[in-house]
N, C-alpha and C positions, 0 to 999 in steps of 0.2 A: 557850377552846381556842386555842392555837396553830396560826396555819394550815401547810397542809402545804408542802414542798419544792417544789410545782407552782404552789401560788397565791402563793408567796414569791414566787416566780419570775415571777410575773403581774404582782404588784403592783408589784415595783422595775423590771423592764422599761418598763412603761408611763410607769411617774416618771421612766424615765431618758431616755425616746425622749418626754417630753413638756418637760422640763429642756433635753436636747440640741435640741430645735425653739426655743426660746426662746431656748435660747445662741447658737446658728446666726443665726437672723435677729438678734440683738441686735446681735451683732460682725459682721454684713453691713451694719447701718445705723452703727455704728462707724467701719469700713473704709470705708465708701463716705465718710461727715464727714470724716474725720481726713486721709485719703491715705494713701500709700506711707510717709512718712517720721514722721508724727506714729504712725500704727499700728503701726512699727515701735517704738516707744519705750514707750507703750503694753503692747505684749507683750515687752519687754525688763524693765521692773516691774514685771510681773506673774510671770514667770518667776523672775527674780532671790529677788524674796523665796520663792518656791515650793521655790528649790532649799535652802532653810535650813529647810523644813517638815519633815524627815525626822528634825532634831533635836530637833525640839520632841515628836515622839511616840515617836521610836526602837521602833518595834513594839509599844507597848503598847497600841493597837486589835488586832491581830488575837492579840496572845497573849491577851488578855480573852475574846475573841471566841471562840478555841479552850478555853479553859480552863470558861468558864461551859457551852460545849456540852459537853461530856466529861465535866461533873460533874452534869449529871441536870440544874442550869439551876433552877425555879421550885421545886422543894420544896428547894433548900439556899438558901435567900436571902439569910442571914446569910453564906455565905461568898459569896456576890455584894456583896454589901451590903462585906467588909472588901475584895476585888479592887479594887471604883471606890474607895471610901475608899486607900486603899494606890495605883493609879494615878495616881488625882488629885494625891497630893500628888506623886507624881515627875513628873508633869506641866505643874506649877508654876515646879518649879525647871527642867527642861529650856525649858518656854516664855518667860522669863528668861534662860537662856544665850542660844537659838537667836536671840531677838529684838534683845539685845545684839551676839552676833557678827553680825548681819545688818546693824544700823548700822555696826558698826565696821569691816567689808568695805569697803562702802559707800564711808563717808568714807577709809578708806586707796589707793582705786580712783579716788579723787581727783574722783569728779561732783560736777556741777554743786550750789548749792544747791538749787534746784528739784527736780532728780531726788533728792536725797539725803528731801525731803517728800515726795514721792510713795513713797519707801522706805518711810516713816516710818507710813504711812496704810497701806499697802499690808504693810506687819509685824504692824500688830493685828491685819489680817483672817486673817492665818497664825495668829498664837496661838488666836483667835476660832475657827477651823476647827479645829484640830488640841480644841479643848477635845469642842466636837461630835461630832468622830469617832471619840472616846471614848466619848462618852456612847453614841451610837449602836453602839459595837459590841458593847453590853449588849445589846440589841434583837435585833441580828444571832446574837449568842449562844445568846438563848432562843431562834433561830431564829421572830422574827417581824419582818420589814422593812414590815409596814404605814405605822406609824408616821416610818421614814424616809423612806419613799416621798413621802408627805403633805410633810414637810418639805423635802424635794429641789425638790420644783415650787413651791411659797411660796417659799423661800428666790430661787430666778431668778427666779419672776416679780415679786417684790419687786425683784430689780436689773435689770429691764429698766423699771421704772417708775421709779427711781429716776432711772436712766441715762439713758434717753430723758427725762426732763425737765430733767438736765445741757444731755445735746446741743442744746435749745431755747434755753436762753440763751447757751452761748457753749461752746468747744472746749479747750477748759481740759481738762487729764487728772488733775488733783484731783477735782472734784466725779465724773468716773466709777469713779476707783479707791476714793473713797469708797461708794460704789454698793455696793460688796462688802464694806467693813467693816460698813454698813447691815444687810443680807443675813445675813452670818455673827453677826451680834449675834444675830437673831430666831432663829437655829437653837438659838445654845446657848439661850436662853431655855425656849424649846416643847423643847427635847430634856431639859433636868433637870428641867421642870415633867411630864413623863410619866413621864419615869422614880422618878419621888417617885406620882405618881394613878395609874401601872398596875400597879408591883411596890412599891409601898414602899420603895427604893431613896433613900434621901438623896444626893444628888453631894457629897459634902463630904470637903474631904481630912484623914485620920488617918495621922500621922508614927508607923506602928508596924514597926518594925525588920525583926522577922519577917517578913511581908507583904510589907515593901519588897524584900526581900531576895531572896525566893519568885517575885515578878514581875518586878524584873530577871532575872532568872535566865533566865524563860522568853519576857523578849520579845529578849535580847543579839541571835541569829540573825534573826530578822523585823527588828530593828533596825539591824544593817551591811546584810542586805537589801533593805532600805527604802531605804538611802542610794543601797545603788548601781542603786538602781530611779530612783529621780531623779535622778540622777547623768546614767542613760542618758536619760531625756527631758527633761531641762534645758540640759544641758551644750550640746549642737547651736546652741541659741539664742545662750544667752551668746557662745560661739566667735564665731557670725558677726557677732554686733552688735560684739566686741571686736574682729575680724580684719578683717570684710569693711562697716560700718557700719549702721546703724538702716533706712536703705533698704532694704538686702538683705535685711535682717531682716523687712521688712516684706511683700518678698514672699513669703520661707519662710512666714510665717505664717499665709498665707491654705491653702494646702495641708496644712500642719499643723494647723489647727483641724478642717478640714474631714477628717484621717482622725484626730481624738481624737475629734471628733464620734461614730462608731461605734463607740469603746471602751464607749458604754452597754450595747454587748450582751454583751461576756464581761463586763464587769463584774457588771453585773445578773447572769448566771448561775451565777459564782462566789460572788458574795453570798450565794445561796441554797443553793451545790450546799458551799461551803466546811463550813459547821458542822454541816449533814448528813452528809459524810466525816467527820468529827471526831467525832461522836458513834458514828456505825456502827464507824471503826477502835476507838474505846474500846470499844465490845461484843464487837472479836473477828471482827467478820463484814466479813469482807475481800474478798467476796465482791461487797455490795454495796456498797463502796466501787468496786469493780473496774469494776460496771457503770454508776455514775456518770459514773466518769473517762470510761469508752468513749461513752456517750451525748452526754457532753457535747463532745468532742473531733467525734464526727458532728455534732452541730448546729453547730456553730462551723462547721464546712469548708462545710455546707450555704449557709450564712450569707453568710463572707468573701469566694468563690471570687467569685460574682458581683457581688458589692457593691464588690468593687474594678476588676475587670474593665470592670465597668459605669462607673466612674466614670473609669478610663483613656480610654474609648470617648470618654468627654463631655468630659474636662478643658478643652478647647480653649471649650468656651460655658458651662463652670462660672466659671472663670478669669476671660472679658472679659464676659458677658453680664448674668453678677452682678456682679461686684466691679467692672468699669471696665476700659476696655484699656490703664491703667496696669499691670494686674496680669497681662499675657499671657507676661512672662518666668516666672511662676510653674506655667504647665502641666507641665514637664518636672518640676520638683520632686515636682510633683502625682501624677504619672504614677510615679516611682520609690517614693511615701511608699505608693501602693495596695499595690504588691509588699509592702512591709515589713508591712505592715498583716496581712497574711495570717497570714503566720510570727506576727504578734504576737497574735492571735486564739488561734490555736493555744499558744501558753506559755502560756495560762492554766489550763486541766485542769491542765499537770504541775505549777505553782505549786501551785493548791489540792489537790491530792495531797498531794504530798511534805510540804507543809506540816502538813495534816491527820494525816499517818500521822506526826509529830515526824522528820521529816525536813528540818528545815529548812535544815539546814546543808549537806546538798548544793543545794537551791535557790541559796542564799547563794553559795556558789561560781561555780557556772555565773552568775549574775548578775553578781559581780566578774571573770569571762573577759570576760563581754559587754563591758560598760565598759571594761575596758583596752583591747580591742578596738575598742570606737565612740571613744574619745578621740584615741586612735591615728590612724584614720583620717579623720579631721572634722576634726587640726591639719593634716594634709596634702590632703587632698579639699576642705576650704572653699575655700584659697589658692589651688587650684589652676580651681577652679569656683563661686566660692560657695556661693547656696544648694542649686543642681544637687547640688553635693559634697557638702551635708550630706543 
């Protein structure tokens, strides 16, 4: 049996608030080794390759993810079975481009050799990732996240062991950005090894026209959407590492972690509440879509209102008490990213809506306002303030 909407919701919360306490203190003991200026570089590599993730999937995790829930999911298997066959292989070929253009950005941007290896390392773990959150949004499909959940907390605390036995011999930022190529190898593994022992689902890609054809079609929208989804939480980084240096960069980072760190909770909710929309609008019953979106939009506000609040209250002995009072220019950052946090809590209901009801294309929009809008203001707001301005 499939578990319900409510234990879905159990189970990826917990993986995600047990992932994000491992992430949290991983990159606390990171930031404290590295410093300002090494951390800064650090999360300039990791960023960098993340903002070329968008092409390697172009939506075709959540149009799978919508398509397998809408279609009844475990008694059509066979058209489960040709969606991942028909994904994969355009998955292939985009993880191929994106991995290519990301070197050749790269070396045209003129870094160093060093940095262009850590590119290089830090590019599989993209392909690596992007192959996974495929696989898994099979899972998500059938509406059951157990199995991701399980692999969310493996997969970190695999790179915090990894990691932490880097930082033991030396501060090199190869052996930790290999930490996460490490990581995302064990996910694809354990995610096509389930999805063959729970559905009979083979991962293997089939070059069939039709199929292919069918699935771009329906991930085009979640795919320009995607882009300008990373667009808006990537872009901020790059800017200031190119505008304002790897220092400044280093402080942003530490307040920017520290409110992604809380994206486990709309995440997690929309995980769950997403394919549940998508199956109820396929039924017709608009009804209970309506009080999805409403419940969920009330927990989120419950959620954010003080968890940012709270954390404005603190910033001042989050900033130097953990991190070092290297990092005390980073409060004010801190204190402006809660506000945003809020708002950003809240877009996640009308995401998984709009997206659920085949609306995707107004999401899509509104997204590319946002971006023009954030790039807008981040070429004039960094110069003018750095990280403050971003």
């Amino acid at each position: 049996n499939m578990p319900s909407t409510r234990t879905n919701t159990l189970y990826f919360t917990f993986a995600s608030i047990a992932q994000k306490v491992i992430s949290f203190a991983y990159f606390t003991v990171v930031a404290r080794s590295l410093g300002v200026s090494l951390i800064g570089q650090y999360v300039f590599i990791l960023t960098f390759t993340t903002l070329f993730s968008v092409f390697a999937d172009f939506g075709l995790a959540p149009a799978i993810n919508r398509e397998i829930a809408q279609a009844g999911s475990r008694e059509n298997r066979i058209s489960v079975q040709k969606l991942i066959s028909g994904a994969l292989s355009i998955k292939l070929v985009l993880c191929a481009f994106s991995f290519g253009l990301c070197l050749a950005v790269a070396r045209l941007s003129g870094y160093k050799e060093h940095t262009l290896l850590l590119i290089f390392v830090s590019g599989i773990t993209m392909v690596l990732d992007s192959i996974h959150l495929l696989f898994y949004s099979v899972f998500r499909g059938l509406k059951d996240l157990r199995f991701e959940s399980f692999g969310v907390i493996g997969s970190q605390f695999l790179t915090l062991l990894m990691g932490s036995m880097a930082l033991m011999f030396s501060k090199s930022l190869t052996p930790l950005i290999l930490a996460f190529t490490i990581s995302s190898f064990f996910n694809v593994f354990y995610s096509s090894v389930l999805l063959y022992k729970k559905h009979k689902i083979i991962p293997f890609p089939e070059f069939d026209i039709i199929s292919i054809k069918y699935i771009l079609r329906k991930a085009f929208s979640f795919g320009t959407a995607g882009i300008f989804s990373r667009m808006f939480s990537s872009l901020d980084s790059i800017l200031i590492s190119r505008m304002a240096g790897n220092a400044e960069l280093g402080l942003y980072s530490v307040p920017n972690k520290i409110a992604f760190a809380f994206q486990f909770i709309p995440t997690a909710l929309t995980a769950a509440v997403f394919p549940a929309m998508s199956a109820e609008y396929a039924k017709g019953t608009m009804a209970a879509v309506r009080s999805m979106f409403i419940q969920s939009t009330r927990y989120l506000a419950a959620v954010a209102f003080p968890v940012a609040f709270g954390i404005i209250a603190l910033a001042q002995n989050i900033a130097v008490d953990i991190y070092g009072k290297d990092f005390f220019q980073s409060i004010v950052p801190m204190q402006f990213l809660m506000v945003a946090m809020i708002a950003g809590f809240l877009g996640y209901p009308v995401g998984a809506a709009l997206n659920a009801c085949n609306k995707q294309n107004i999401q899509t929009t509104l997204m590319g306002v946002t971006v023009i809008l954030n790039i807008a203001l981040n070429l004039v707001l960094i110069s003018m303030f750095g990280a403050t301005g971003a």
